[in-house]
N, C-alpha and C positions, 0 to 999 in steps of 0.2 A: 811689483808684488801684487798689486789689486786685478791689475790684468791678469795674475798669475789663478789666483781665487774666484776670480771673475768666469775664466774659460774652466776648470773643477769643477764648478756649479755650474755652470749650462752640460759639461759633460756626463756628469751626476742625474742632471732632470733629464737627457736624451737617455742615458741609458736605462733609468727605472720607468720613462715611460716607453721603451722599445722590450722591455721584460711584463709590461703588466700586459701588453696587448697580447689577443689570445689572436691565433690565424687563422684565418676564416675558412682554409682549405680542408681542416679536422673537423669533422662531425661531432657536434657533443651531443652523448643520450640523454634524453630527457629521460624524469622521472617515470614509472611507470603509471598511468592514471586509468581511471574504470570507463570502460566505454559508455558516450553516452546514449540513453535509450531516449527513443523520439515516442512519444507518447500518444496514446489516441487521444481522438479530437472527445471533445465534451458532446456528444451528440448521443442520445439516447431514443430508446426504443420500451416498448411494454409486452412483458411475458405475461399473460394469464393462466395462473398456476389454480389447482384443486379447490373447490371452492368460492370461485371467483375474487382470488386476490391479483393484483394486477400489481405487477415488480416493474417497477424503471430497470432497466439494463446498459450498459455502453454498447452503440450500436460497433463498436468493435470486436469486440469481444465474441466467440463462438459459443452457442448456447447448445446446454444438451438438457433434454427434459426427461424425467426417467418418472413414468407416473406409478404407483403402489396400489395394489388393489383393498390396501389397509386404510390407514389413516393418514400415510404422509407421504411427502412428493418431494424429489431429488432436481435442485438444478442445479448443472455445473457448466459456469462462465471462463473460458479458457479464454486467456491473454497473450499468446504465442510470442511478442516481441518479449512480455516480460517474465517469459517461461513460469505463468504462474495462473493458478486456478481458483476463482472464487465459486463456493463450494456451500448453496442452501439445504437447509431442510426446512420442510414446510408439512409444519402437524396440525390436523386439526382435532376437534375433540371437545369436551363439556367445560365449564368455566372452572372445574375444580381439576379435571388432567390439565387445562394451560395454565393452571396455575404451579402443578407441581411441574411440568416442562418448563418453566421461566425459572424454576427454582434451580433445577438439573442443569440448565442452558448457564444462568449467572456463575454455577458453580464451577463447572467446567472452563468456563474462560476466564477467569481469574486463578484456574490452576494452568491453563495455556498461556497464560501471561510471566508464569515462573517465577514470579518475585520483580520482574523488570518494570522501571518505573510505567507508567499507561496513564493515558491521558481519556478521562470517559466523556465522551460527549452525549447528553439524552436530548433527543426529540421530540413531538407529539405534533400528529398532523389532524386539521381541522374537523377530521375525521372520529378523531380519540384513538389511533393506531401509534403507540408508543415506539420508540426505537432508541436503543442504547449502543452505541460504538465504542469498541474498545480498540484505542493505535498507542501499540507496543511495539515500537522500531527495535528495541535489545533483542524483542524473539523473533531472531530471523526467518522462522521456518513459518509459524501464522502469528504476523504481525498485526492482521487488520481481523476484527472479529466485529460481527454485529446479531444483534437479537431485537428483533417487531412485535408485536402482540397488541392483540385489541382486550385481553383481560379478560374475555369470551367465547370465543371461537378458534381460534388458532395461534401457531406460535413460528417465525421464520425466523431461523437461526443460518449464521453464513459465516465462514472463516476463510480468508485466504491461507492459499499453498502457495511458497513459492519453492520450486525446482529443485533448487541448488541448496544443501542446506550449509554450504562452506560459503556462502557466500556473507561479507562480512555485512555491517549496518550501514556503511557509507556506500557499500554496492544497490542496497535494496532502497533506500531512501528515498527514490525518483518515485522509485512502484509502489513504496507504501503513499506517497504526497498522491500519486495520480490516484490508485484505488480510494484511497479516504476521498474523493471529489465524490469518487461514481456512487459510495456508499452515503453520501451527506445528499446527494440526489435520491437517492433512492430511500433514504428515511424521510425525504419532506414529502416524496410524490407518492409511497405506496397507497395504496385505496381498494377499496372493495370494488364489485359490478354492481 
């Protein structure tokens, strides 16, 4: 009888471990995952813009420089891997226009932020050239926003685009961590000539 129990039980553990193995011959799909973006290097360059303000840039990054024969100056930083475009303006003007442009510029990106939580980081570089980042991952379409000012002369304002605006917060995540680098460089290094 124990020989009997004995061989039931070993045929019991043969057959649920010849049911739990999967076959190696069937393919199983993996879950669907976001491709990953290879990111540019941390290597930067200097645009001198109207003025003489001198912008850190990623030397990856494709620059277009659109000058104004007014008071302000256009630069747009395309990102081609991350199908997304960082997008300055650069005003200058008397201490009382930078100051209502810093007023205009605050108010505008806290309405580009939509209510989604933002995280604000300020600067000031040894200079006295202020910089305020605004990184709102919820608002997928301009998640990284930034605004400079010397409280005197001029005022650079810049928002990321990115591409796709279906694209969810766990897609854009990489691009907004990489642009926040190139923006936290470029709040410590901008400077006059």
């Amino acid at each position: 009888m124990t020989s009997r129990i004995t061989l039931l039980m070993a045929m019991a553990i043969m057959l649920t471990t010849a049911a739990c193995r999967k076959p190696t011959d069937n393919p199983v799909p993996r879950p669907e995952a976001y491709p990953r973006i290879e990111t540019y290097e941390a290597a930067y360059d200097s645009i001198t813009a109207a003025g003489g303000l001198v912008v850190p840039v990623n030397k990856g990054a494709i620059s277009e420089v659109t000058r104004n024969s007014g008071n302000s100056q256009w630069i747009n930083l395309s990102y081609p891997r991350y199908r997304a475009t960082l997008r300055y303006t650069i005003t200058s003007g008397s201490a009382r226009d930078v100051k209502e442009s810093v007023d205009n510029r605050l108010t505008r990106m806290s309405l580009n932020s939509g209510g989604n939580t933002t995280e604000i980081i300020e600067l000031r570089t040894p200079e006295g050239i202020a910089s305020t980042i605004f990184v709102t991952p919820g608002a997928t379409v301009t998640p990284l926003q930034i605004l400079s000012t010397d409280s005197a002369t001029f005022t650079m304002s810049g928002v990321l685009e990115i591409a796709s605006p279906t694209a969810t917060r766990e897609e854009i995540m990489p691009v907004v961590a990489a642009v926040k680098e190139d923006l936290l460089y470029t709040a410590k290094h901008i400077a006059r000539q």
